[in-house]
Each structure stands twice: as C-alpha cells, then as structure tokens.
PARO-391290 format. One record per residue (C-alpha): residue in three letters; chain; x, y, z. Coordinates in steps of 0.5 Angstrom, whole numbers. Example, Ala and Ser with C-alpha at 12.3 -4.5 7.8 and 13.67 -1.06 7.14 Angstrom:
2
+------+-------+-------+-------+-------+
: rest : kette :    px :    py :    pz :
+------+-------+-------+-------+-------+
:  ALA :     A :    25 :    -9 :    16 :
:  SER :     A :    27 :    -2 :    14 :
+------+-------+-------+-------+-------+
//
This chain:
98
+------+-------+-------+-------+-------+
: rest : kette :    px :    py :    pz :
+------+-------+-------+-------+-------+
:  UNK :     A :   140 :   196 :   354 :
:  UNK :     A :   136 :   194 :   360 :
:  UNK :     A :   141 :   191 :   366 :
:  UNK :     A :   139 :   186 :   369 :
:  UNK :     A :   142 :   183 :   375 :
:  UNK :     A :   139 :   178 :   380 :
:  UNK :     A :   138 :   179 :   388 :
:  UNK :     A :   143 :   172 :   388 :
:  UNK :     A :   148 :   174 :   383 :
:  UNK :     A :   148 :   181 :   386 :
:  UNK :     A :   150 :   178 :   392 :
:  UNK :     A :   154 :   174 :   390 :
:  UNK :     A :   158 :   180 :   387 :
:  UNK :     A :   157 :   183 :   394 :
:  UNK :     A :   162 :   178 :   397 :
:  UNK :     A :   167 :   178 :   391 :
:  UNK :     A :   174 :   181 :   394 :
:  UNK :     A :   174 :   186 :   392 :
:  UNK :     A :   166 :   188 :   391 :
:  UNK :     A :   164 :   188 :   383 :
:  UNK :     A :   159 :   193 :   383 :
:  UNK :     A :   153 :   195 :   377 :
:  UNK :     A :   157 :   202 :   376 :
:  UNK :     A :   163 :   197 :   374 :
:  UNK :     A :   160 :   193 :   369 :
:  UNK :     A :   156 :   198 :   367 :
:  UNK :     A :   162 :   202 :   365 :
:  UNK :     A :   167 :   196 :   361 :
:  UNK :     A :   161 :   194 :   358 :
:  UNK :     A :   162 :   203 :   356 :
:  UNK :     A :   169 :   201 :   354 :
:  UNK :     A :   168 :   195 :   351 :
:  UNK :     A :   173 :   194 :   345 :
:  UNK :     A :   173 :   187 :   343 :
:  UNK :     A :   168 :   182 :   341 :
:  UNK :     A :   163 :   177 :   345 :
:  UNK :     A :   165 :   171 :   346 :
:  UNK :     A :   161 :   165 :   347 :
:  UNK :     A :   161 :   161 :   353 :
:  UNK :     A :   162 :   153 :   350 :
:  UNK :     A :   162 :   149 :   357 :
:  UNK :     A :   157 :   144 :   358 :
:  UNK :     A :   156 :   147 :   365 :
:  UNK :     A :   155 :   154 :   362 :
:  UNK :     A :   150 :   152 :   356 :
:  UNK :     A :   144 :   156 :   356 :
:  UNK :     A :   138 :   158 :   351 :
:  UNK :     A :   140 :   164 :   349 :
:  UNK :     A :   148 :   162 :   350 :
:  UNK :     A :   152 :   165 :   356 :
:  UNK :     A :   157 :   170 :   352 :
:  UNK :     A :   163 :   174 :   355 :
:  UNK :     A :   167 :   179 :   355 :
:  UNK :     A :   174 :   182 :   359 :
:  UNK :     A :   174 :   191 :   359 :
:  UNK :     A :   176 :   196 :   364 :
:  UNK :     A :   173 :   200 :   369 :
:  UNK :     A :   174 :   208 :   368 :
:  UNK :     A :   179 :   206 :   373 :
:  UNK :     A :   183 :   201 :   369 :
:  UNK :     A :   180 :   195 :   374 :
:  UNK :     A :   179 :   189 :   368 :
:  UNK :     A :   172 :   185 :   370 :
:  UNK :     A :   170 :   179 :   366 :
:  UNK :     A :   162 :   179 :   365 :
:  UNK :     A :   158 :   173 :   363 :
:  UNK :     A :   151 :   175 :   361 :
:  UNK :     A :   145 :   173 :   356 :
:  UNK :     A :   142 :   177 :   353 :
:  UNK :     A :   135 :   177 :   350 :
:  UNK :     A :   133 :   183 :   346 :
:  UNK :     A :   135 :   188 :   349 :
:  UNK :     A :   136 :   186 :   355 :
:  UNK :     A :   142 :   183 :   358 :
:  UNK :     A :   142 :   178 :   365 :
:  UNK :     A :   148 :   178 :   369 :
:  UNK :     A :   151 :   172 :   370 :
:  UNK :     A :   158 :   173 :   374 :
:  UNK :     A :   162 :   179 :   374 :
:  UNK :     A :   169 :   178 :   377 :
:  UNK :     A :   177 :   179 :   376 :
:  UNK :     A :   180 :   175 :   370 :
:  UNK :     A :   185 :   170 :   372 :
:  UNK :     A :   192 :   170 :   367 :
:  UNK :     A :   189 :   163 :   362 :
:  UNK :     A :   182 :   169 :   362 :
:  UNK :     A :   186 :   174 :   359 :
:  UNK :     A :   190 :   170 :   354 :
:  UNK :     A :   184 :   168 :   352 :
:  UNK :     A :   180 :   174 :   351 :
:  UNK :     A :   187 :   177 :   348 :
:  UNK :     A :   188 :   172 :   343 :
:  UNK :     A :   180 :   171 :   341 :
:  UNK :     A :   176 :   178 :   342 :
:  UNK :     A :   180 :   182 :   341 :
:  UNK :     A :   180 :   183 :   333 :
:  UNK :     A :   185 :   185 :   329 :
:  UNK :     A :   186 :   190 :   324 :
+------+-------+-------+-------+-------+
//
C-alpha cells in the first residue's frame, strides 16, 4: 500500500484540533475491522469513488478516512474525528455482522 497525501491535505490535517497525523491513519487502516464505504454525495463523487471508513489508533483515537484508491496506491482525501450520525452510520453499515 503506497500513502499518498498531499501538501493541501496534510495541511489541512495539520490544523484539525487535535492534529491527524499519517502515523494515525496508517494505524486504523492496520486496525480496520469493517468494510469501505462508499462516499454517495454529489460534492464527493470521484472517478474512482471516494470510499471511507471510522477505526481506531493504537490509542483508541477513532478517525474517519476518506480516500481513493487506484491500485495499490491510496490518496488521503480527509481524516478527521467522527461526529455521533458517522459513527451511527458506519455502526449500522460497515461493520459486518457474523
């Protein structure tokens, strides 16, 4: 897997209260246990489709990650702490029951 993210974005990571640092999103990508979710809004369509996820950093810090991914490597649209309706969401649909 190949991180990409840009000088934009990492800026914009850079000033999120507190800071989303590539360590953090390259961990709950590690402890990942549901499934990606596609991004549906019209604001967020891309070619290939924004896809996101809610996990945890090693410290039980849960981020939201936003990306796209084209082969194996993946482009960091937004990282950031999940409001209550995010995590509802990703509760109900991503995380697969057994």
């Amino acid at each position: 897997m190949e991180l990409d993210i840009s000088a934009g974005v990492q800026a914009k990571l850079s000033n999120k209260n507190p800071p989303v640092r590539k360590e953090e999103i390259i961990e709950c990508f590690g402890n990942r246990v549901g499934v990606f979710l596609k991004d549906t809004r019209g604001v967020h369509q891309s070619d290939p489709p924004t896809v996101w996820f809610i996990a945890e950093t090693n410290f039980g810090r849960k981020l939201k990650i936003a990306f796209i991914q084209r082969g194996t490597k993946i482009t960091i649209r937004t990282a950031y702490d999940p409001n209550a309706d995010e995590l509802r969401i990703y509760a109900k649909y991503g995380i697969t029951q057994s």
